[in-house]
C-alpha positions in Angstrom: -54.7 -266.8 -169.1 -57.1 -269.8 -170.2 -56.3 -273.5 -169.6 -55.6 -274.4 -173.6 -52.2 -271.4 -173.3 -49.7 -273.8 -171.8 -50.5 -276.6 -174.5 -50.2 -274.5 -177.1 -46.8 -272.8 -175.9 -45.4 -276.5 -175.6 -46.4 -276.8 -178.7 -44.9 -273.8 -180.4 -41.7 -274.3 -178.4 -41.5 -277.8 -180.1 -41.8 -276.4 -183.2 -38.8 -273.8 -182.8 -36.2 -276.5 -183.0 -37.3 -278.0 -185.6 -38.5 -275.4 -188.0 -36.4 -274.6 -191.5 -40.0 -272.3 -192.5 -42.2 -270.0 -191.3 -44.6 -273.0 -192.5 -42.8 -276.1 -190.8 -42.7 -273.5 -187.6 -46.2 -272.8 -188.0 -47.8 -277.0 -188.8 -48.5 -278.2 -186.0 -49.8 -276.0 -183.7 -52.4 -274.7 -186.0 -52.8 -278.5 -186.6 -53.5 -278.3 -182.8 -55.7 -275.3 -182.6 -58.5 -276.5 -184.9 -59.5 -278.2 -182.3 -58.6 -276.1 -179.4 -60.3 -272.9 -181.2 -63.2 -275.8 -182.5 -62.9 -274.4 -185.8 -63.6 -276.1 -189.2 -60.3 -274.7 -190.7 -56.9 -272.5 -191.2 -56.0 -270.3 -194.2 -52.3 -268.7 -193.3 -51.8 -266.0 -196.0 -48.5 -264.1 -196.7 -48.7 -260.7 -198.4 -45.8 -260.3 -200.9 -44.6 -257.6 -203.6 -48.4 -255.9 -204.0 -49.9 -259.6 -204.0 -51.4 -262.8 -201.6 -49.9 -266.1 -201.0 -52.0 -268.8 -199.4 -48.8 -270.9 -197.8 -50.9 -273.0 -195.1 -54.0 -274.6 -195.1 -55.6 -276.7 -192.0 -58.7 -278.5 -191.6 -61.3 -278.3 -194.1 -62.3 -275.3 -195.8 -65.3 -274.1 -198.0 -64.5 -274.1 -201.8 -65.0 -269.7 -201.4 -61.5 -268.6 -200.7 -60.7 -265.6 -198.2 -61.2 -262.0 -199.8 -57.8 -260.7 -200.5 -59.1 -257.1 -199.9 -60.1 -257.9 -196.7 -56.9 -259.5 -195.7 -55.1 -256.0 -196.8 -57.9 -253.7 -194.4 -57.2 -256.8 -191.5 -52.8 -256.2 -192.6 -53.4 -252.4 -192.7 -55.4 -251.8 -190.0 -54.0 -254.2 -187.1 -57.1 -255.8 -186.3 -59.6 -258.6 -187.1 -61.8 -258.4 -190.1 -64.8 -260.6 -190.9 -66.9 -261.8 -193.9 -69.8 -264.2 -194.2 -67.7 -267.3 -194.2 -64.0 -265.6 -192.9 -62.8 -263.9 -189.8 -59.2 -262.1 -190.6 -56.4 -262.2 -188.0 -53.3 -259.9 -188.1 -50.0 -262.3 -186.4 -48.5 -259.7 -184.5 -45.0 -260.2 -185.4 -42.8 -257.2 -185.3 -40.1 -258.8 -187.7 -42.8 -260.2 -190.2 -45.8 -257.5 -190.3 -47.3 -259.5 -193.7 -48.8 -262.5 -192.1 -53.1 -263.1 -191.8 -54.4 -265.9 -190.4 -58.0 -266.9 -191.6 -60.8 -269.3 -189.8 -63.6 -270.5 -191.0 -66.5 -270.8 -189.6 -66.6 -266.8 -188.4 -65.4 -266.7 -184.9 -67.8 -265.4 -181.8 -66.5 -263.2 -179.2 -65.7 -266.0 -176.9 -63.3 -267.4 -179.6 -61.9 -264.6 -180.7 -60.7 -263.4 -177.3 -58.9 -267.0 -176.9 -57.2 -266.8 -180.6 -56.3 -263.2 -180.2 -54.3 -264.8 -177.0 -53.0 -267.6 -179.0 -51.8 -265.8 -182.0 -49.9 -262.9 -179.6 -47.7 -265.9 -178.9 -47.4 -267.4 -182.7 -46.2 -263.4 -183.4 -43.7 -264.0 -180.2 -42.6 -267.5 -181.4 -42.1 -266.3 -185.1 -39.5 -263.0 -184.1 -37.5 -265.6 -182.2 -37.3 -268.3 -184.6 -36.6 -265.6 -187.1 -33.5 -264.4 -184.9 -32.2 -267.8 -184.6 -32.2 -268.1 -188.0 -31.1 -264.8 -188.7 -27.8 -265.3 -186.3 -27.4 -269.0 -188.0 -27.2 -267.5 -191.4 -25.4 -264.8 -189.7 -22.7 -267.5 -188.7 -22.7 -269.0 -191.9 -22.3 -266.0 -194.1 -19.6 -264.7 -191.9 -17.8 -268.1 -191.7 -18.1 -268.0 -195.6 -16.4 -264.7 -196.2 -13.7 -265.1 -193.7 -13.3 -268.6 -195.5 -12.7 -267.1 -199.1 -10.6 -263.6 -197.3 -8.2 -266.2 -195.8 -7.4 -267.7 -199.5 -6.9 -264.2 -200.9 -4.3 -263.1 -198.5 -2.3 -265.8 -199.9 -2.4 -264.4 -203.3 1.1 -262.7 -204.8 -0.5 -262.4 -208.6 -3.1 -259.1 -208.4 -5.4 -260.0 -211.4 -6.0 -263.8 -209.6 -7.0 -262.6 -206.4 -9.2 -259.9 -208.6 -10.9 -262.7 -210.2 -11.2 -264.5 -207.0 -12.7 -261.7 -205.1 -15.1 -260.8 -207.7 -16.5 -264.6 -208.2 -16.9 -264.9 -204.5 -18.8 -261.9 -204.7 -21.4 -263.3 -206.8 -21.6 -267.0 -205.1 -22.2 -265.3 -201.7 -24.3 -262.8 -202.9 -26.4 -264.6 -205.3 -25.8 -262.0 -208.0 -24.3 -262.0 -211.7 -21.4 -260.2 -211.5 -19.0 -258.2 -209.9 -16.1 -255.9 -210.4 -13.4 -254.3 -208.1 -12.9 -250.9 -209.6 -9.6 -249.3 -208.2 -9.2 -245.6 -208.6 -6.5 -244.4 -210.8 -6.6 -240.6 -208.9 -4.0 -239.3 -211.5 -6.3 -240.2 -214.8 -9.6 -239.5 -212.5 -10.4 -243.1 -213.4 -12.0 -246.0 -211.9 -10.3 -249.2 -213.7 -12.8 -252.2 -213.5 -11.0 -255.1 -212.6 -12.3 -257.8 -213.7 -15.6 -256.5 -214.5 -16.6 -260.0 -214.8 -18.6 -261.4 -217.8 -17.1 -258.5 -220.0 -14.4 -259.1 -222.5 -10.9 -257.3 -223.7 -9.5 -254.7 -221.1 -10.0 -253.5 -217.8 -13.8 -251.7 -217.7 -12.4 -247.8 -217.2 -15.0 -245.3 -216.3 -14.9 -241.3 -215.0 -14.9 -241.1 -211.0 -17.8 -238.9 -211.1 -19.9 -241.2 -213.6 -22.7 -243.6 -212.2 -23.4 -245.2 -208.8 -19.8 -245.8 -208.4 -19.0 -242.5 -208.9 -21.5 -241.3 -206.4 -19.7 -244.2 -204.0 -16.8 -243.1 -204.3 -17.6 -239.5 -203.8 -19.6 -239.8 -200.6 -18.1 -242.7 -199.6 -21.1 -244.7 -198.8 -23.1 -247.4 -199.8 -26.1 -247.2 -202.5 -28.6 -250.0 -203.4 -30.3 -249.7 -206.8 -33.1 -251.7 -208.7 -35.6 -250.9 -211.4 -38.1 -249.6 -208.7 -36.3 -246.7 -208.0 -37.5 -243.9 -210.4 -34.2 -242.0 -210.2 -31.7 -244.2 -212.8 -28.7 -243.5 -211.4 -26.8 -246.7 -213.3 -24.4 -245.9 -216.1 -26.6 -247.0 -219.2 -23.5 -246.6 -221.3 -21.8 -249.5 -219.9 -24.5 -251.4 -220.9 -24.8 -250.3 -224.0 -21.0 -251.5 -224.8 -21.7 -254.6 -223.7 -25.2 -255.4 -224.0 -25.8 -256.5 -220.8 -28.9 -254.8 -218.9 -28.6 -253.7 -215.3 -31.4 -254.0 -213.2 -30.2 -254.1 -210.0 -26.9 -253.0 -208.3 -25.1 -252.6 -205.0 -21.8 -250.8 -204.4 -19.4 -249.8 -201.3 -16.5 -248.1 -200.9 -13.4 -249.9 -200.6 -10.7 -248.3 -198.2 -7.1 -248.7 -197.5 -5.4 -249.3 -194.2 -5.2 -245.4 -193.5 -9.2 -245.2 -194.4 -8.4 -243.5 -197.5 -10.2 -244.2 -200.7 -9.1 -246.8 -203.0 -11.6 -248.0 -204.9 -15.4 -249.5 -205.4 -17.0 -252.5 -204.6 -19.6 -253.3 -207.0 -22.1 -256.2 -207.8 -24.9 -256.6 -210.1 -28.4 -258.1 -210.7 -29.2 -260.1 -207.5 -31.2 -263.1 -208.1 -33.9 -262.1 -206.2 -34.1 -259.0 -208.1 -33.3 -256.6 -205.4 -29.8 -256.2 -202.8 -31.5 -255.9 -199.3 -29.4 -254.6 -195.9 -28.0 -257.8 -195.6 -26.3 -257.9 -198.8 -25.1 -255.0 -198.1 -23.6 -255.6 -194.9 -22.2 -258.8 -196.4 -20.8 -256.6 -198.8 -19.1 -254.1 -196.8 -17.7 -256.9 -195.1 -15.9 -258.5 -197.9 -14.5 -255.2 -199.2 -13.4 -254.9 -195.7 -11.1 -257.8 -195.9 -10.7 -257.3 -200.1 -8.8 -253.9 -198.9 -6.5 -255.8 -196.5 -5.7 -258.7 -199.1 -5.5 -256.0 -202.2 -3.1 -253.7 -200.2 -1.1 -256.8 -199.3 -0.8 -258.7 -202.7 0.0 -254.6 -203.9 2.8 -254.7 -201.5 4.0 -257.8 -202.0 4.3 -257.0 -205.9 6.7 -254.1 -205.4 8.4 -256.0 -203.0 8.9 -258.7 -206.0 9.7 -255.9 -208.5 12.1 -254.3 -206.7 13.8 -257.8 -205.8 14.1 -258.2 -209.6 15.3 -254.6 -210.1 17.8 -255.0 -207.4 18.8 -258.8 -208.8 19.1 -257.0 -212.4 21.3 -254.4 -211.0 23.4 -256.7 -209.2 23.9 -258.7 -211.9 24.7 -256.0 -213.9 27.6 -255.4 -211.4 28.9 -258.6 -212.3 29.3 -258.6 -216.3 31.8 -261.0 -217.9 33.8 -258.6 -220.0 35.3 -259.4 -222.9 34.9 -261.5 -226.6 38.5 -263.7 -226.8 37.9 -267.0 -227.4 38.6 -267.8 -223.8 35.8 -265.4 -222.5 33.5 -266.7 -225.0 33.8 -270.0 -223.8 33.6 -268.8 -220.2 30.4 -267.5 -220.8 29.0 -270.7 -222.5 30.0 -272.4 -220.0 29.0 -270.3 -217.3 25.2 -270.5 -218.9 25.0 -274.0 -219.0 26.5 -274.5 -216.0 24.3 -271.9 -214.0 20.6 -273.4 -214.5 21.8 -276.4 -212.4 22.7 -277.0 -209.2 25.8 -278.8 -209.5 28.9 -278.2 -207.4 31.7 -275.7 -209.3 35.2 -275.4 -208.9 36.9 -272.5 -210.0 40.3 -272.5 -210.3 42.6 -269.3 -211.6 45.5 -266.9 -210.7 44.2 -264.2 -207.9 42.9 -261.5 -209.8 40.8 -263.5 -212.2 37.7 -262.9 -211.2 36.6 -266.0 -209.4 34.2 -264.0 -207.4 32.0 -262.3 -210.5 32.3 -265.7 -211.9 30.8 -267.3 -209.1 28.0 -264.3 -208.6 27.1 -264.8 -212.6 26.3 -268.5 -211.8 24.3 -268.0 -208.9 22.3 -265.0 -211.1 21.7 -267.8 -214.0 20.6 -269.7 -211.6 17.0 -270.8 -210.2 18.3 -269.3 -206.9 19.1 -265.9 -207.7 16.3 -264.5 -205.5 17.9 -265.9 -202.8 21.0 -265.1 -200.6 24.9 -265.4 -201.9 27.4 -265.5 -199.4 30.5 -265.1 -200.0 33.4 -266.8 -197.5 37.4 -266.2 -197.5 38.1 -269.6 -196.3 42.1 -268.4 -196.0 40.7 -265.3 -193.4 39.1 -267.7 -190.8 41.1 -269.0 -188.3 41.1 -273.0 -187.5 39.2 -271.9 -184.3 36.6 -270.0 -185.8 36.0 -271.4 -189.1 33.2 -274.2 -187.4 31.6 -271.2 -185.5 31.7 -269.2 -189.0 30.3 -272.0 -191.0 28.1 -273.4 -189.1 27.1 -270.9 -186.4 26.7 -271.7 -182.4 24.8 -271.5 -179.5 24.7 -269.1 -176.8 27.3 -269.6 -174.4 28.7 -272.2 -176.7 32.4 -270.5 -175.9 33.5 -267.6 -174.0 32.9 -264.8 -176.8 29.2 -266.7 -177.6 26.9 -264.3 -175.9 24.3 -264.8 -178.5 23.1 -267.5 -180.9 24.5 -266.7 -184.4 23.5 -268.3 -187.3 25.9 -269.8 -189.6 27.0 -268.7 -193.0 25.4 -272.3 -194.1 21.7 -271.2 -192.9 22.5 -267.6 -194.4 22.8 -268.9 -197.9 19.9 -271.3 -197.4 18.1 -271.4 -200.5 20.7 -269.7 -202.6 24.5 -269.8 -203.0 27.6 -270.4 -200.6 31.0 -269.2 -202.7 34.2 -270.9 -200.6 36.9 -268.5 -201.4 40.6 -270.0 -201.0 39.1 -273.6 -199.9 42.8 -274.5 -200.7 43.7 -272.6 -197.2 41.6 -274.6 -195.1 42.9 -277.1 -192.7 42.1 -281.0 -193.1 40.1 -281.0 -189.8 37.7 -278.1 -191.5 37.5 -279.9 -194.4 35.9 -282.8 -192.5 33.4 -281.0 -191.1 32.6 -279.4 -194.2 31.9 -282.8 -196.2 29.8 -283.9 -193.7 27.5 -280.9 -194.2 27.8 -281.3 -198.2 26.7 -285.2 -198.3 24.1 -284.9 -195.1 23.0 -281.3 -196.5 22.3 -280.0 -192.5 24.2 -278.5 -190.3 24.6 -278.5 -186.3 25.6 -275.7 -184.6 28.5 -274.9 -182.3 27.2 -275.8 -178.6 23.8 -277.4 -180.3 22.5 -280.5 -181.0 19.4 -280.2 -182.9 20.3 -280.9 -187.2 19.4 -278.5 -189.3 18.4 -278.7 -192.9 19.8 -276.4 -195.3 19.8 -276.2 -199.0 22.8 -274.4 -200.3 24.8 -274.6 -203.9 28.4 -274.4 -202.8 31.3 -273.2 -205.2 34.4 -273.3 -204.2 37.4 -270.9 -205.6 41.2 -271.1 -205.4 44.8 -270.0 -206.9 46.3 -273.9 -205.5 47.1 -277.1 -207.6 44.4 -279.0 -205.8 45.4 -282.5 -207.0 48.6 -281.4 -205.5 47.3 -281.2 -202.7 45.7 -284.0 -202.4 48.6 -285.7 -203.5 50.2 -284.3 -200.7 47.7 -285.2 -198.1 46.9 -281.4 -197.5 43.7 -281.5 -199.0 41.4 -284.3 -198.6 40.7 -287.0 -202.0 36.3 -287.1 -201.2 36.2 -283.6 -200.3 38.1 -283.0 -203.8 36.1 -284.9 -205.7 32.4 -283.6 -203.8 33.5 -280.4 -205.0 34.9 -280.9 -208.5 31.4 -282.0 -210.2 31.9 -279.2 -212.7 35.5 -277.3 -212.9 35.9 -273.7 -214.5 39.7 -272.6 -215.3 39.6 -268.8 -215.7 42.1 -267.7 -217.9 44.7 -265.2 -216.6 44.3 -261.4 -218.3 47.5 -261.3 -219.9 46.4 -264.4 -222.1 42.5 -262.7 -223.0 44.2 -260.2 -225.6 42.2 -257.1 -226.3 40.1 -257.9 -223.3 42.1 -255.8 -221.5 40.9 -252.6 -223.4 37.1 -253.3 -223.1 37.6 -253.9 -219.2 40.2 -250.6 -219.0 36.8 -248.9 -220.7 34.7 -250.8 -218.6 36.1 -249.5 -214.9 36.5 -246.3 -216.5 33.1 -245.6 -217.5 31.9 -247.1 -213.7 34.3 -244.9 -211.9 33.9 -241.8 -214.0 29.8 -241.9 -213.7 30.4 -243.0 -209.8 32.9 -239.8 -209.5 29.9 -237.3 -211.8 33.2 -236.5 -214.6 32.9 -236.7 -218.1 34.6 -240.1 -219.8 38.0 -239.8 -221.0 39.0 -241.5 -223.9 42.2 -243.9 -224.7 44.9 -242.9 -226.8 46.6 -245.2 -229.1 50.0 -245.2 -227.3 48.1 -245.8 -223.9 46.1 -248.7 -225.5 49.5 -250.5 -226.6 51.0 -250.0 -222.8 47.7 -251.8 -221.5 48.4 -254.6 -224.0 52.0 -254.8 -223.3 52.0 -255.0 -219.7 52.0 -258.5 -218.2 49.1 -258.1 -215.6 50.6 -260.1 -212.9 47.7 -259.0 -210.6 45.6 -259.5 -213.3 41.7 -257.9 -213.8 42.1 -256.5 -210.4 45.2 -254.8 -210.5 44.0 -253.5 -214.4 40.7 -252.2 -212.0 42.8 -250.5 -209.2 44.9 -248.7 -211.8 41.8 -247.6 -213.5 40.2 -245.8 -210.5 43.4 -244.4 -209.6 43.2 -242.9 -213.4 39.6 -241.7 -213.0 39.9 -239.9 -209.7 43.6 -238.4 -210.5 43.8 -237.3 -214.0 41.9 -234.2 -215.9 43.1 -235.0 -218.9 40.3 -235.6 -222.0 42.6 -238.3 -223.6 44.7 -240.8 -221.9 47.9 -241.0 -223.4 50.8 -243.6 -222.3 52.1 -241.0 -219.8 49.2 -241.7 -217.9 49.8 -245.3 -216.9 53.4 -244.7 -215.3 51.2 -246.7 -212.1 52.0 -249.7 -214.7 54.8 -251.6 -212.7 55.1 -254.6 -211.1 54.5 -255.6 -207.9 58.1 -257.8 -208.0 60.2 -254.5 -209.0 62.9 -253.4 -206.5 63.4 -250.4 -208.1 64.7 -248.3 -205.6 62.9 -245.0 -207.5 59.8 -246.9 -207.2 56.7 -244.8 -205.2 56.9 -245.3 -201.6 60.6 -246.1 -201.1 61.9 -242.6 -200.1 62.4 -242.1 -196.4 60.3 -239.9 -194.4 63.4 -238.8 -192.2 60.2 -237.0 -189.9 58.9 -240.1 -188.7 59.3 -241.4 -185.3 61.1 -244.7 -185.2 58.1 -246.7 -184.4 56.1 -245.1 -187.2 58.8 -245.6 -189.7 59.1 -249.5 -189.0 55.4 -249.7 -189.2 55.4 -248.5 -192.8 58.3 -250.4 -193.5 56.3 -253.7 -192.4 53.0 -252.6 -194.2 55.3 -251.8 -197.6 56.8 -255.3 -196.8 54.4 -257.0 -196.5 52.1 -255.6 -199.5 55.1 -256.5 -201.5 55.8 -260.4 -200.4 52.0 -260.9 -200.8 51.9 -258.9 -204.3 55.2 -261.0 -205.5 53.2 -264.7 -204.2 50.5 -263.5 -206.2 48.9 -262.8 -203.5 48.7 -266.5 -201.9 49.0 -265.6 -198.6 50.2 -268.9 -197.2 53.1 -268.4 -200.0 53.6 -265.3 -198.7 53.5 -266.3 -194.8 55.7 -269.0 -195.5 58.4 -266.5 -197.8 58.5 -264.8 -194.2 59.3 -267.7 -192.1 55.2 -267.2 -189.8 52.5 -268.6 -189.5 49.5 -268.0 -191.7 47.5 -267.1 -188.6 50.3 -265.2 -187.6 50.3 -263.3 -190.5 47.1 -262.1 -190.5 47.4 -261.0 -187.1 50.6 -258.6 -187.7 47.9 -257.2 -190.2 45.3 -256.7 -188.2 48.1 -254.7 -185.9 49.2 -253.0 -188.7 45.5 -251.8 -189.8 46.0 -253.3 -193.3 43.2 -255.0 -195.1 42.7 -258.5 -195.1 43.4 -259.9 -198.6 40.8 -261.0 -200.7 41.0 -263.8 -203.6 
């Protein structure tokens, strides 16, 4: 190795860091190698595309310029050519094979041993400053993609995050446009979405048609540009929309089971050509495309079946009926549900406080979200915080888990406090703290917690009563009476009563799979005549009795001997004969359930009413029940 190789190393290693060009990289060492090689000057040329670029000159040079033909049998042939005025150097890089260095004066032997030396370390310096920058733009590319990916996986409309894909696409890849086309296997379709710079609908092309056919079929990628003789680009798209394709790169895109699920395609590069990195770039964006597509696809059904299943509910919930009463029910209902004011609903049991309460939260803003539904009157004093409110993990004995509350449950959507008459003054303390500072605190906890809940509250009391009473509290009274809904009883709605009777019948009759029977006139004039103490749930219960034990094609008065009321103590009435088989114990059992169904159906089924009718305990009550196996009232 000759004295003038370390210099010149240093020199190149200098020029590593601060290179942006093969040219900047490339300055000043042949700067200092005019001298070192005591030459007059330096031509660097760069063969591109069939032609010669002179990018570098140093030192002085002769007016003649180097022979291009010359510098291709020097390129071609690996090895030094000269001329009269030119010697021609090959730089042996193996990662750019079109660079010639040429000196003038023609080098002697001497010289061109020592620039032969020299220029096997330019060739060594040029394929690592090429990696470097290859792994920076690497870095940057990457960083890029995974930059725009993370924004699309945020995406819950489909056609934005088509758009989006597709005009990152052609910012990263320097290209004109792009499309996404998804395959529609049933119509042996690819749908173009957007197919960007094209107007009207989705671009829909044959599976088997053009380059992303052929992509789709092999699943691989294919380049194409104008130098390929073989045309494999569908002309006719072009010809719809007069747009000329001259160069084209497409990948398969594939779901998260690797199956097929569409094409990646994007069009006329800048440069005029896709190269290998393109299309790695490429495969990488449909890599993460798939994963976003797949979850913005999910995330759709999920949203239309959450409106199916909100429609369906709702449709479960239908205020039945046109009397003047209903009709203003119903406006007031819509006005009411768009907001998120408080509601009171007051009303005999029966009524329908609960459908009136899910109809509001369905009108509402909220009716994505959760309604819970509470029976204030079924909660113990102990319990009710607990139920509310939830608790900790060993909070009390029976805590073995944290539970949340049914507060956090409705979070976002409705809480509907049935019988909010029936709670105790020390409950409703607790609950207007959580109404005016809108968090809760669980049971055994101490950390707040937010919530955002629209409470309606229901009950059969005289609340201002109550409150006159000191049994219900004046604030709590007022929080919750922002908006008040009387619902009028069924025996004062008129011929309401026939489109609900047709109502339940056509629900249990297509939930049972028997054809609809139909009302007879005499039937029609019992349902009007009857007083409907337990109003629209009593008319429901007698309904589904009808559906599942008639056959009859036409109900006829006869029908509705279940028509009685709950008060009668008609000693003929069903359920009064003694079973004179019955064991003692069994036999007072049913005489307590009977008993009991009867004192709660003649309180209308107000339970403390009822409770207090029998000389116990509200609590009590519901515990001689629960021993009895009866089911827990509801309002």
């Amino acid at each position: 190795m000759n004295s003038s190789v370390t210099p010149f190393v240093n020199q190149l290693f200098g020029a590593i860091e601060r290179a942006r060009s093969i040219e900047q990289l490339l300055q000043e060492p042949l700067d200092w190698a005019v001298n070192a090689w005591r030459v007059s000057g330096l031509v660097l040329m760069v063969a591109s595309k069939g032609a010669w670029k002179r990018t570098l000159q140093i030192g002085k040079c002769t007016a003649e310029p180097p022979d291009w033909n010359l510098a291709s049998e020097c390129l071609d042939g690996r090895r030094i050519h000269q001329s009269a005025l030119w010697t021609y150097l090959p730089i042996p890089s193996t990662l750019n094979k079109n660079l010639v260095l040429c000196c003038q004066p023609v080098l002697n032997p001497q010289q061109s041993e020592m620039v032969a030396e020299h220029l096997s370390l330019v060739g060594l310096t040029i394929d690592t400053w090429q990696r470097q920058q290859q792994k920076a733009r690497d870095v940057v590319r990457l960083n890029q993609i995974l930059t725009v990916a993370a924004d699309w996986h945020s995406h819950q409309d489909l056609d934005r995050l088509l758009q989006d894909i597709a005009q990152a696409a052609t910012r990263l890849l320097r290209c004109d446009r792009a499309s996404i086309f998804l395959w529609d296997k049933s119509a042996r379709e690819l749908v173009g979405h957007p197919a960007l710079g094209m107007e009207g609908k989705p671009l829909r092309i044959a599976d088997d048609k053009g380059l992303a056919g052929a992509v789709l079929k092999s699943l691989q990628p294919r380049r194409w540009d104008r130098s390929d003789p073989h045309d494999e680009v569908d002309r006719r798209v072009d010809s719809s929309s007069g747009y000329r394709t001259d160069s084209l790169l497409a990948v398969p895109l594939m779901d998260t089971r690797n199956k097929p699920m569409g094409v990646f395609e994007v069009i006329n590069h800048a440069d005029g050509r896709f190269d290998v990195q393109d299309e790695t770039d490429l495969i990488e964006l449909a890599r993460h495309a798939s994963a976003a597509l797949a979850n913005t696809q999910q995330m759709q059904r999920l949203v239309q079946t959450r409106d199916r299943l909100t429609q369906d509910a709702q449709q479960q919930v239908q205020l039945i009926g046109n009397s003047p009463e209903m009709q203003a029910l119903k406006a007031t209902v819509t006005r009411v549900g768009d907001t998120d004011l408080a509601v009171l609903l007051l009303g005999e049991n029966g009524t329908g406080k609960e459908v009136v309460s899910r109809q509001i939260h369905y009108q509402s803003k909220r009716r994505f979200e959760p309604f819970i539904a509470v029976n204030c009157a079924a909660i113990t004093e102990t319990l009710l915080e607990s139920e509310l409110f939830g608790h900790e993990k060993g909070a009390f004995t029976d805590a073995h888990e944290t539970r949340n509350g049914k507060f956090e449950m409705a979070s976002g959507g409705t809480l509907f406090l049935d019988e909010i008459g029936d709670m105790s003054l020390a409950g409703q303390a607790k609950l207007l703290r959580v109404l005016e500072e809108k968090v809760v605190v669980r049971v055994g906890g101490s950390a707040p917690i937010p919530v955002n809940v629209r409470v309606i509250a229901a009950t059969n009391q005289n609340l201002v009563e109550m409150v006159r009473q000191k049994k219900f509290r004046e604030d709590l009274y007022f929080r919750l009476t922002v908006v008040t809904i009387n619902l009028p009883s069924l025996r004062n709605r008129g011929e309401d009563v026939l489109d609900l009777a047709d109502f339940f019948l056509t629900m249990f009759c297509a939930k049972i799979g028997r054809s609809k029977p139909t009302w007879s006139a005499s039937a029609k004039r019992r349902l009007m005549a009857h007083d409907w103490p337990g109003n629209i749930r009593e008319l429901r219960n007698i309904v589904e009795r009808i559906a599942y034990l008639t056959n009859s094609e036409s109900l006829d008065e006869s029908e509705l001997d279940f028509v009685s009321s709950p008060r009668s103590t008609n000693a003929d009435s069903p359920g009064t004969t003694l079973d004179l088989n019955q064991s003692l114990g069994d036999a007072t059992a049913d005489f307590q359930t009977r008993y009991i169904e009867e004192q709660i159906k003649a309180c209308h089924r107000n339970v403390t009413q009822a409770a207090e009718k029998m000389g116990l305990q509200r609590s009590n009550l519901y515990r001689k029940m629960k021993q009895l196996g009866m089911k827990q009232p509801d309002g």
